[in-house]
N, C-alpha and C positions, 0 to 999 in steps of 0.2 A: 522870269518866274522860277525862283528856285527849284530844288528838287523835295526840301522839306514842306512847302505849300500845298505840293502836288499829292506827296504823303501821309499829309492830312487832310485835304482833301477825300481819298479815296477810302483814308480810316474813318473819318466822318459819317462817309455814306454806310459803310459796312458796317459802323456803329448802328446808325440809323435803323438799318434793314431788322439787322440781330436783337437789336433792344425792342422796335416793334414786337417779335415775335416772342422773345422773353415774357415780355409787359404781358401780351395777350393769355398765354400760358398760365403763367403765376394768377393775372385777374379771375380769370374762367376758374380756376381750379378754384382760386379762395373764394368765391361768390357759391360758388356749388359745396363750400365747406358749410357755407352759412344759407344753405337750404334753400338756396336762391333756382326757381326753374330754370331748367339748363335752356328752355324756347327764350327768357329772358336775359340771360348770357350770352345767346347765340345772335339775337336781334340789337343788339349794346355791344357788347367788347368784343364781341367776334368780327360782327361784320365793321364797326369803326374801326376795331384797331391796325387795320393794312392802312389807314389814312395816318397813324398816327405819324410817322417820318415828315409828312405834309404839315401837320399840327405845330411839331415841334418847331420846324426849318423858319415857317411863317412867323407863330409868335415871337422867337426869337429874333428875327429880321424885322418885326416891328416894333420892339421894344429898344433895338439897336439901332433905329429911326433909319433902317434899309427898305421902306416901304416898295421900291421896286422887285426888291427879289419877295418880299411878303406876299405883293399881290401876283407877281409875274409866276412864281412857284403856283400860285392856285389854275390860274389861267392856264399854262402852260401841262401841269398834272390832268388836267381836263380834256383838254383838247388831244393829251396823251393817250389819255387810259377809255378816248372812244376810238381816236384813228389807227392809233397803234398797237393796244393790247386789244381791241377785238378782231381788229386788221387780223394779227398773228396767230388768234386764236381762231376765227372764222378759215385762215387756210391749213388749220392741222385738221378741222373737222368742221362742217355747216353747225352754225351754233342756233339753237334751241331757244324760243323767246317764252316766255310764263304770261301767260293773259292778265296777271296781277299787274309786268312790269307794265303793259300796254293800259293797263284803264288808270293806274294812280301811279307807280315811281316815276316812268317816264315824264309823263305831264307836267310832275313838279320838278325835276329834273331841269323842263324847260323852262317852268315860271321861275323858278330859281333862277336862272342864267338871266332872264327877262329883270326879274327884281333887283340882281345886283349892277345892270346895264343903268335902272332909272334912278337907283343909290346913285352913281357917280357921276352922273350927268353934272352936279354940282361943282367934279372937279376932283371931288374927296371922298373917302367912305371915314365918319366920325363916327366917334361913340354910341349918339344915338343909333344907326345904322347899325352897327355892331349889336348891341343890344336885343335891334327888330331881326337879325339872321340869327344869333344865337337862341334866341325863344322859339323860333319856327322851328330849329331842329328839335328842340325839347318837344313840341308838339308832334314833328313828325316820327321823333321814337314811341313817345307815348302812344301813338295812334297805333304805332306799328305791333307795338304788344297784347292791346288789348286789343285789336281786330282779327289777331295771330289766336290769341287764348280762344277766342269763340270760335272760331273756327278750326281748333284743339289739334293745330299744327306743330305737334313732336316732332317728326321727321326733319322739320329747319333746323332743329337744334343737332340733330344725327349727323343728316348732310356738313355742318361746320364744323364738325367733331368735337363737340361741349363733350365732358365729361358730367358724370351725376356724382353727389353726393360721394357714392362709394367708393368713388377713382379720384377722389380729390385731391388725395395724399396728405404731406403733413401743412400743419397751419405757417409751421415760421420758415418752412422752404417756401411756401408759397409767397408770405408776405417778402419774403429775400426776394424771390423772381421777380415780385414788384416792381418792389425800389430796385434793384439791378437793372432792370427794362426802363426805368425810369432814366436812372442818371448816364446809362447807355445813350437815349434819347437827347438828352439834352449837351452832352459831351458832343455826342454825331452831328447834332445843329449844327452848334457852337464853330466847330472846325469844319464844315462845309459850307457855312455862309460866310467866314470867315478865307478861306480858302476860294471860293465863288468870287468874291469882291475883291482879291488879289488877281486871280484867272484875268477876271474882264479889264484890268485897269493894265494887267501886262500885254494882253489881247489889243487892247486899243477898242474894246467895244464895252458900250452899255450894259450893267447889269441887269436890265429888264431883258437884254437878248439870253444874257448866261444865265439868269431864272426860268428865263422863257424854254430852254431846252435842254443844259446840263443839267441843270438841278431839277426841275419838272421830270425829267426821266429819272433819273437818280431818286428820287424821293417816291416813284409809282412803280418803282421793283417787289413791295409786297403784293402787290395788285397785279403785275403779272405772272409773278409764281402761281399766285392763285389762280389766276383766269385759265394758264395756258397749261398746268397740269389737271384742272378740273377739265380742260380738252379733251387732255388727254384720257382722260380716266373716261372719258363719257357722260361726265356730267356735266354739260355742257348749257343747261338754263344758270347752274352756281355761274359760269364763267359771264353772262350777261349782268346777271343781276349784281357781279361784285365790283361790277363797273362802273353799273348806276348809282349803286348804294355810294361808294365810295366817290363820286361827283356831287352827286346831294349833300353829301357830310363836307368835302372840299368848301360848297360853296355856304351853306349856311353855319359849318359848326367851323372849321378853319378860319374862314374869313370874319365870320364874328366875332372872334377871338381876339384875332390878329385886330379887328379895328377896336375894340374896347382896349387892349393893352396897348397900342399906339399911343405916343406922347399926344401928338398933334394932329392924330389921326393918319388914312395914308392916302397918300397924293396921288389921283389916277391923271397921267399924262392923257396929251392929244390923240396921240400916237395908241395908246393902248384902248383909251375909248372907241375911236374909231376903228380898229384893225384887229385888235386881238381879242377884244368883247365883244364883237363882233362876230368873229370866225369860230369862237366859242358856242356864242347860239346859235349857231346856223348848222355847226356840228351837233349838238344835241336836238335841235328842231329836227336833221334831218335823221333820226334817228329812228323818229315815229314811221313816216312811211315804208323803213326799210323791214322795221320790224314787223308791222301788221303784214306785211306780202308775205303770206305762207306760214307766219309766225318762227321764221328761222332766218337765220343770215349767212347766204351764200356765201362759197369760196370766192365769185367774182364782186360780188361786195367788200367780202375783207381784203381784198388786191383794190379795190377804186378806194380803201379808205388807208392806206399802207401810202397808197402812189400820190393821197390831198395831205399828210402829214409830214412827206419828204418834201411837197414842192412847200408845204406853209414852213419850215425852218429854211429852206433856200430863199425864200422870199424876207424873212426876220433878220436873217444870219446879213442879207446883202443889202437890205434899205437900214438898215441899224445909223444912227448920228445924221440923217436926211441923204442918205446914198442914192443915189440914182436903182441900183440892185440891177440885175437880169435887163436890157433891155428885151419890151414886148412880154414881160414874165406876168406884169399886173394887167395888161389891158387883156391877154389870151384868157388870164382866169374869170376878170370880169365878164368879158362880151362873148365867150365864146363853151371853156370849159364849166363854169357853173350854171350857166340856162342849160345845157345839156344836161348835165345830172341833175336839174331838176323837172325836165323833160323825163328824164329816165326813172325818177323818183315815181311820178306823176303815171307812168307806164304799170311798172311795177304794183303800187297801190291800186290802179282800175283791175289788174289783174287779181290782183290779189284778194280784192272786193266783189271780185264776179263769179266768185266758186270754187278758189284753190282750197283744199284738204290739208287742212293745218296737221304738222305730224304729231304721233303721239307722244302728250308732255309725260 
C-alpha cells in the first residue's frame, strides 16, 4: 500500500467530515434566508446532515458497483454510532433518554433494521426496495415536522443551533457553502472508497470487513463530535437522540439511495445476512430495554456496549474470507455472553418497570 493511497485516504475522510459540516451550515442558513422555520431546518438538515459522509461514501460505492462497501458502510455506521458513540458518551456522563425516543424513534429504528433484514432475504436489495426505504424516510420527516409544529417545539431548533432569518447572512456565501460542502463530499467519497478498496486488496482482506470498520468509523465521526460534546455540555438526551436519528436516516434514506442508484442493485452476501444484520438488530432491539430502565443509560452500560463493539470487529477482522477467527470466541458469545445480557436486559427492564424515578428530562 503506497503512501499516496494512505493520503488519500485520510484526505477523503477529512473531506468528508468538513464538507458535512460546511453542507449543513450554508443549507441552514440559506433555508432561514428563504423564511423557512428554523424547527423545520432543525428536523431536515440539521439533524440528516451528520449522516451525510455516510450518503455520500454509499451512493458512490454503488454507483461504482462496490455494493460491499455501500451496504457494509450502513451496517457497520450502525452498529457504530449505538455500541460505540453511546458506549463513549454514556462513560463521560449517564445519558438522558426523551420518552419521544421511547414511544416512536426507537421502535422504528428497530422495524427499520427488521424491514431491511426481510428486503435481503432475497439476496439483493433492488430498486424497488430502494424506492420502499426511500419514501418511508420521506414520511418519517414529514411526520416529524408536523407532529413537532403542534406541539410548537422551538426549542429543537435552539438545541441544533438553527439560526433565524436574521442570522442568515449573505444569499451567494451561503449558496458557495453549499456547493463547497457539496463537491467537498463527493471528493472525500470518491478518495475513500477508492482508497478502502486498495487498503483491503493490500491487507489481504474483504472490503465488507474494511466497510465494516474503517470506513463505518471513519464516515460516523460527525455523529460523535455531536454526541460526545453534547455530553459534555449536559445535553445529553441531543447525544441519544442523534444516534437514533442518524441510524433511521442510515438505514432508510442512505440505503435507499444507495439501492435505487445501484446498476444491478446490491448484493447482500451469506455472511452478512446472517452475522452482520443480524448483530445490527439485536443492537438496536436491545436498545429498548436499556433505555426504558430509568430512562437514562448508565456508565456500566456504556462499558458492556464499548467491550460487544470491540469483541464484534475482533470477531469480523478474524472470521473475514471463512477463517476459523478466535477459537471459542463465537461459541462464548452464543452460549454463554448474550443469554447473560439478555438476562441482565430482562433484570434491568422488571426494575425499571416496578418504580424507578425517571430523572428530570
Amino acid at each position: 500500500m503506497t503512501l499516496m493511497v494512505m493520503v488519500l485516504f485520510v484526505v477523503g475522510l477529512v473531506l468528508l467530515v468538513a464538507g458535512a459540516e460546511v453542507l449543513v451550515k450554508g443549507a441552514s442558513r440559506l433555508a432561514a434566508g428563504f423564511r423557512i422555520s428554523p424547527l423545520v431546518i432543525g428536523l431536515t438538515v440539521v439533524a440528516f446532515g451528520t449522516s451525510a459522509p455516510e450518503l455520500a461514501v454509499s451512493t458512490g460505492a454503488s454507483l461504482g458497483g462496490q455494493g460491499d462497501i455501500a451496504l457494509g458502510n450502513v451496517l457497520g455506521s450502525n452498529i457504530f454510532n449505538v455500541l460505540f458513540i453511546l458506549g463513549l458518551s454514556a462513560l463521560i456522563a449517564p445519558l438522558v433518554v426523551s420518552r419521544q425516543l421511547i414511544r416512536l424513534d426507537v421502535p422504528i429504528m428497530i422495524g427499520a433494521s427488521l424491514l431491511v433484514i426481510l428486503l435481503a432475504l432475497d439476496g439483493s436489495l433492488g430498486r424497488f426496495d430502494g424506492v420502499l426505504l426511500f419514501g418511508l424516510i420521506i414520511a418519517y420527516t414529514l411526520f416529524l415536522i408536523i407532529s413537532s409544529r403542534r406541539a410548537n417545539r422551538q426549542d429543537d431548533a435552539e438545541e441544533l443551533g438553527v439560526t433565524d432569518a436574521a442570522h442568515s447572512g449573505s444569499a451567494l456565501i451561503n449558496v458557495l457553502l453549499v456547493l463547497g460542502g457539496l463537491v467537498m463530499l463527493v471528493l472525500g467519497a470518491r478518495w475513500l472508497v477508492g482508497g478502502a478498496v486498495v487498503m483491503a486488496t493490500t491487507l489481504g482482506v474483504s472490503e465488507r470487513v474494511v466497510a465494516l470498520t474503517i470506513v463505518a468509523a471513519g464516515t460516523s465521526l460527525p455523529e460523535v463530535a455531536t454526541s460526545v460534546i453534547a455530553s459534555i455540555r449536559g445535553q445529553r438526551d441531543i447525544a441519544v437522540g442523534n444516534v437514533v436519528g442518524s441510524n433511521i436516516f442510515n438505514l432508510l434514506g442512505v440505503l435507499g439511495v444507495s439501492s435505487i442508484l445501484a446498476p444491478v442493485g446490491i448484493a447482500v452476501s451469506e455472511s452478512v445476512l446472517q452475522f452482520d444484520m443480524l448483530v445490527m438488530f439485536a443492537v438496536a432491539l436491545a436498545c429498548l430495554p436499556i433505555f426504558i430502565s430509568g430512562l437514562r443509560i448508565n456508565r456500566w452500560e456504556g462499558l458492556l456496549f464499548m467491550a460487544y463493539y470491540i469483541v464484534y470487529n475482533v470477531h469480523v477482522v478474524t472470521t473475514d474470507g471463512g477463517a476459523g477467527g478466535i477459537p471459542g470466541l463465537s461459541s462464548a458469545m452464543l452460549f454463554y455472553v448474550m443469554p447473560l445480557t439478555a438476562v441482565t436486559l430482562l433484570v434491568i427492564l422488571m426494575r425499571g418497570g416496578a418504580g424507578s424515578t425517571p430523572p428530570r428530562q
